[in-house]
N, C-alpha and C positions, 0 to 999 in steps of 0.2 A: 504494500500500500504506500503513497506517494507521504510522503511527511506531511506535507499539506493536506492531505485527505481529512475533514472533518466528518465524513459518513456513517454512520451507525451511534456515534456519541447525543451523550443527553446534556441541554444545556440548562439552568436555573438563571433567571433574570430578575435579580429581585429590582421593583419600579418599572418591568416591562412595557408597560402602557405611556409611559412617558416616553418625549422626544427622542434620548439620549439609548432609553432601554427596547423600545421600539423599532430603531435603527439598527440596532444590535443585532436584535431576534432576524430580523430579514434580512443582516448581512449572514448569518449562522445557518439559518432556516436555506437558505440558495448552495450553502455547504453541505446541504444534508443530515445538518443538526436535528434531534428532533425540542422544540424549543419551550419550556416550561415560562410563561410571562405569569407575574404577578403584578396584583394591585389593590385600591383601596374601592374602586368603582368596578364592582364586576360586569356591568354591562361594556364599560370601556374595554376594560380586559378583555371580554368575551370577543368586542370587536378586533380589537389589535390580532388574539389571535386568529382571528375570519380571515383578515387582512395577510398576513403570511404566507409565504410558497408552500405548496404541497406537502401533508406530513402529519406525522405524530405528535402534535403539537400539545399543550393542553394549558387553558387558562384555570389558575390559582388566585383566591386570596390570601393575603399575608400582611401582616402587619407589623413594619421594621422594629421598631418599638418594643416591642410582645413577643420575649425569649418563647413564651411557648407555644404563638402562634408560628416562629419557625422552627423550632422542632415538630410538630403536627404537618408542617411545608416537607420536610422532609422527610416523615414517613409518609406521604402520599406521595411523594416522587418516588421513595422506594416501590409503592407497594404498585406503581403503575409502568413504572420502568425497568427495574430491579435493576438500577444504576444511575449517579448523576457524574457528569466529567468536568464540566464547566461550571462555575458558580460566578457571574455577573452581579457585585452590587452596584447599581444606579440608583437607587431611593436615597434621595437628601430631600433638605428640606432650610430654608431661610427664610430673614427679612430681614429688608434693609436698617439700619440704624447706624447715623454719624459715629466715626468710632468715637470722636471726641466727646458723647454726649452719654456719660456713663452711667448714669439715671437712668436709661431708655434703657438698656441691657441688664433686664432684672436676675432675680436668679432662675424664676420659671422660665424664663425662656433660655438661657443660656444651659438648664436641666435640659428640653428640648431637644434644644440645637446638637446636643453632644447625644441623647439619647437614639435619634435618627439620622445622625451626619456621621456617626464613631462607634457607639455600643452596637447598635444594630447591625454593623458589618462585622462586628468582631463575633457579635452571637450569631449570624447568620455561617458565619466559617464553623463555628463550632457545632453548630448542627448538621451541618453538611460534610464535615472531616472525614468521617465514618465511611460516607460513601464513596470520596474522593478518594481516599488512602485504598479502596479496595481493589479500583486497576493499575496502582503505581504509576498513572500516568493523570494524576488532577491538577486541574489549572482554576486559581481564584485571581479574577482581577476587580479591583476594587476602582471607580471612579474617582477621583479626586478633585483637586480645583488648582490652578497656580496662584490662588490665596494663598495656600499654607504654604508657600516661598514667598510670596513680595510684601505679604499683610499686610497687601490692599486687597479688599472684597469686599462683601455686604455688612458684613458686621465683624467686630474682636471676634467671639464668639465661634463664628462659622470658620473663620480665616484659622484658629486654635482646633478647630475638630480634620480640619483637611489637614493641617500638618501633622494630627496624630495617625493618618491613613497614611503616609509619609511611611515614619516610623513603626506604624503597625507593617509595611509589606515587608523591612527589614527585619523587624523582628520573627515576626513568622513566615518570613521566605526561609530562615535559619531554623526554625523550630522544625515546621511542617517537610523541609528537604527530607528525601528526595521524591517522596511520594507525593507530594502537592507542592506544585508551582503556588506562589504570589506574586504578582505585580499591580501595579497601580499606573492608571492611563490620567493623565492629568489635563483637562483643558485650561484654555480662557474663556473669554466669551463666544458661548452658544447660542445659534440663535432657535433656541426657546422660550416656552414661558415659567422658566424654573423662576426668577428672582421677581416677584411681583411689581408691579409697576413698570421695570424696564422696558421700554416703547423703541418705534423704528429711529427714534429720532438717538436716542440713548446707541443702540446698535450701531448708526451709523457715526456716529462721535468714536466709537471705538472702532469701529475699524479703520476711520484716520489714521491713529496712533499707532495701530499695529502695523509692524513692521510689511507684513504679507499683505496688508491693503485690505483684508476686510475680516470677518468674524466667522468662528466656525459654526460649520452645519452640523447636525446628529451623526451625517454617515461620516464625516471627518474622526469624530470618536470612535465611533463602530469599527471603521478599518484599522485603527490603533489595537482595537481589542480581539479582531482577528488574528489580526499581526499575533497578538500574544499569544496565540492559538495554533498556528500554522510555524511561522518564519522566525521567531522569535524562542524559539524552543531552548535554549542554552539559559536564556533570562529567568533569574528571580531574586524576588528580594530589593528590586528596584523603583523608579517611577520613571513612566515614558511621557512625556509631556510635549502635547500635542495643541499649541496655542498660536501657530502663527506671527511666533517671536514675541507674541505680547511681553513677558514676562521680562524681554529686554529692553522694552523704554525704561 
């Protein structure tokens, strides 16, 4: 089989219904992934997986937050696949506040921020290890942001939970070897509607700046996290960061 061959593997996407995890599933889904999307709107879910290339796909609820709602996520990937290989997490969650404005960043929300920007991914690996570690060949890649480098983004808060996804691929790219990969795919600006309020006009200010002349798309990530899938196979324990040089103005 071709190194790049993703055929017969099962992927978990946790936020699949969103821009970034949506992209994913249909670069993976066209591999012959069979592609597990999760979300918080099961009718959404339900469509993203309609929307899919041909397959053994299946839409999931899951709630990042809710250690035992992903444990329950992954005994229903077992009991419907009797394997997972890929563990995509894309569920974040922000809002904007000045970082200068330290009021505004209370503790509930900065509980939050870390609960679905950080614990969530770290308990979503831990539920899924089990099935990862079974064919010695598991791969987690974790979204990130190039917040957690330049700590500029939406908030202290968010910019503090993407550097711990940093440091968590290091640390458990070292734990989990050699039987499960980590790596962490990092953008800049996406153009989604993950950060509330940001508009075309916001977008287009930022892709001035960026060096590459404009902002990234979903499948710009998706093909990063391919990459970690296929061509990338030596990597773990890193971040690949995929922002159109933003990160160096």
């Amino acid at each position: 089989m071709h190194m790049n061959s993703l055929s017969g593997k099962v992927a978990v996407i946790l936020g699949g219904s969103g821009g970034i995890g949506f992209a994913t599933g249909s670069a993976l889904a066209e591999l012959g992934v069979s592609v597990v999307l999760t979300g918080r709107n099961a009718d959404r879910t339900e469509r993203a997986v309609a929307a899919l290339s041909a397959g053994n796909h299946l839409a999931a609820s899951a709630e990042v937050s809710d250690s035992a709602s992903l444990r329950q996520l992954a005994d229903d990937v077992r009991h419907h696949y009797g394997r997972a290989d890929i563990l995509v997490n894309t569920s974040g969650f922000t809002k904007a506040v000045p970082h200068a404005d330290l009021d505004a960043l209370d503790d509930a929300l900065i509980d939050e921020l870390f609960a679905v920007n950080w614990r969530g991914q770290f308990a979503a690996i831990r539920a899924f290890a089990p099935l990862l570690r079974a064919n010695a060949d598991g791969l987690v890649v974790n979204v990130g942001s190039i917040a957690g480098r330049t700590g500029q983004g939406s908030n202290v808060a968010y910019c503090a939970a993407k550097a711990g996804l940093d440091v968590m691929a290091m640390s458990l790219g070292r734990a989990l070897a050699p039987e499960i990969r980590v790596l962490n795919v990092s953008p800049g600006v996406v153009d989604t509607a993950f950060v509330p309020g940001r508009d075309s006009s916001f977008n287009d200010r930022a892709a001035k700046t960026t060096p590459l002349k404009r902002i990234g798309q979903p499948r710009d990530v998706a093909d990063a996290i391919v990459a970690c899938a296929t061509s990338l196979r030596f990597a773990t324990g890193t971040t690949i960061v995929v922002d159109g040089g933003r990160q160096l103005g």
